[in-house]
C-alpha positions, 0 to 999 in steps of 0.5 A: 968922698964924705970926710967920715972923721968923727962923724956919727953914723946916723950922719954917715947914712944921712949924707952918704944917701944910703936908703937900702941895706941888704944882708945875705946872712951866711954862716949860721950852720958853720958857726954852730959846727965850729962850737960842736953844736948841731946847725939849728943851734946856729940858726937860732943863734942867727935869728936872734942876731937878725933881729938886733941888726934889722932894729940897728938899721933902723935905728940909724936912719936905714929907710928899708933893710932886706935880708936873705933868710931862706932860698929856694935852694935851702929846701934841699937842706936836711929835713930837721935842720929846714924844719928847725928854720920854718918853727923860728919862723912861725915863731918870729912872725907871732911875735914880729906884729909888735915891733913898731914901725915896721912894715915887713913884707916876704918876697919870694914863694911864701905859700910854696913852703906850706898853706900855713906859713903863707898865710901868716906871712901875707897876714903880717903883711896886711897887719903891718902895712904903711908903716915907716920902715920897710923889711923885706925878708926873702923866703923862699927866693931866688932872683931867677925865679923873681925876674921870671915871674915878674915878666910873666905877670907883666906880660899877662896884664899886657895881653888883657889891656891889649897893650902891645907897647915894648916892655920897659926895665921900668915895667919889670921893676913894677913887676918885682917883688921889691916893687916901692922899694929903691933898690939895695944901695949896700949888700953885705954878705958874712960868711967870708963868702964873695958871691951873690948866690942869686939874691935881689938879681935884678935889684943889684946891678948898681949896688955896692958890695961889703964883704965880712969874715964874719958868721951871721951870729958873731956879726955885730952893730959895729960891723954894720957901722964899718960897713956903713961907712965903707959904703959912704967912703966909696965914689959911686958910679952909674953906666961905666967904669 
């Protein structure tokens, strides 16, 4: 256990050894119902707020930050509201190029929401690799459908070397998304929401869970501090109880 009295977080995050936050933000459409205003006022309310807490992290020491921005399910959403997400996102990526430091990568089926948006995305990427800080923005995604074609990429490679070895966890963890990236040290999801809904599937296994009251757009730096430090208070252990 850290003695976490009077201790900044950036020290919290240092000694603690948290590399990896990741966000499932939940709650931006229940958000904007509650003040009488259609869900894609949430939405942009919530991507301003990404944007605060992404730099946030980064500010304190954070080494990568993964968020939950759109799954495979949100598709079936009302068009209006799916098209109100897809304008901020073209939007972000225009802008997102200048933020320094930042190496963003979209994990999930980019292309399968557009020929245009997936080749924005896989732009931005080439544009802003190497860099220090890593964001992986989920989009498009599901942690099924992640593990699925990370083994049949696997297995593909496999058949044209010839390799007939017995597949690893290492290999598939080669074959993911996330690859490069170590695996979410904390999940927090807003939303007063408890459950994982298919996000970073295999990644989670060891991962520490925080859960906010919150929605996404009232969801602050102080509560990134909170969970931070519920984090580093806790006795992490791997392989059993």
């Amino acid at each position: 256990m850290i003695d976490l009295t009077n201790i900044p977080v950036t020290e919290v995050v240092e000694k603690s050894g948290l590399r990896h936050i990741a966000f499932i933000m939940d709650g931006n459409g229940r958000w904007a119902t509650a003040k009488g205003q259609p869900r894609e006022f949430g939405h942009r309310a919530g991507a301003a707020n990404f944007k605060t807490i992404v730099r946030y992290c980064k500010k304190i020491g954070i080494e990568c930050c993964t968020v939950y921005a759109f799954s495979t399910e949100n598709i079936k959403r009302p068009k209006r509201e799916v098209e109100a997400i897809m304008t901020l996102l073209v939007n972000y990526i225009a802008e997102a190029v200048d933020e320094k430091d930042i190496e963003f990568r979209f994990i999930g089926d980019a292309y399968g929401l557009g020929e245009n948006i997936g080749r924005k995305c896989a732009g931005l990427e080439k544009e802003t690799a190497g860099r220090p800080y890593r964001l992986n923005i989920a989009l498009n995604y599901g942690g099924r459908a992640e593990i699925v074609q990370a083994v049949n990429r696997l297995m593909q490679d496999k058949l044209l070397r010839g390799d007939k070895t017995p597949v690893t966890e290492d290999d598939i963890s080669a074959y993911l998304y996330t690859a490069g990236c170590p695996e979410p040290d904390l999940i927090v999801r807003t939303g007063n929401e408890q459950r994982i809904s298919n996000f970073l599937t295999w990644q989670s296994t060891y991962s520490e869970f925080h859960f906010s009251q919150k929605m996404w757009p009232d969801y602050t730096t102080d509560d990134v501090d909170l969970a931070v430090r519920d984090f580093a208070g806790r006795g992490r252990r791997w392989g059993g109880v």
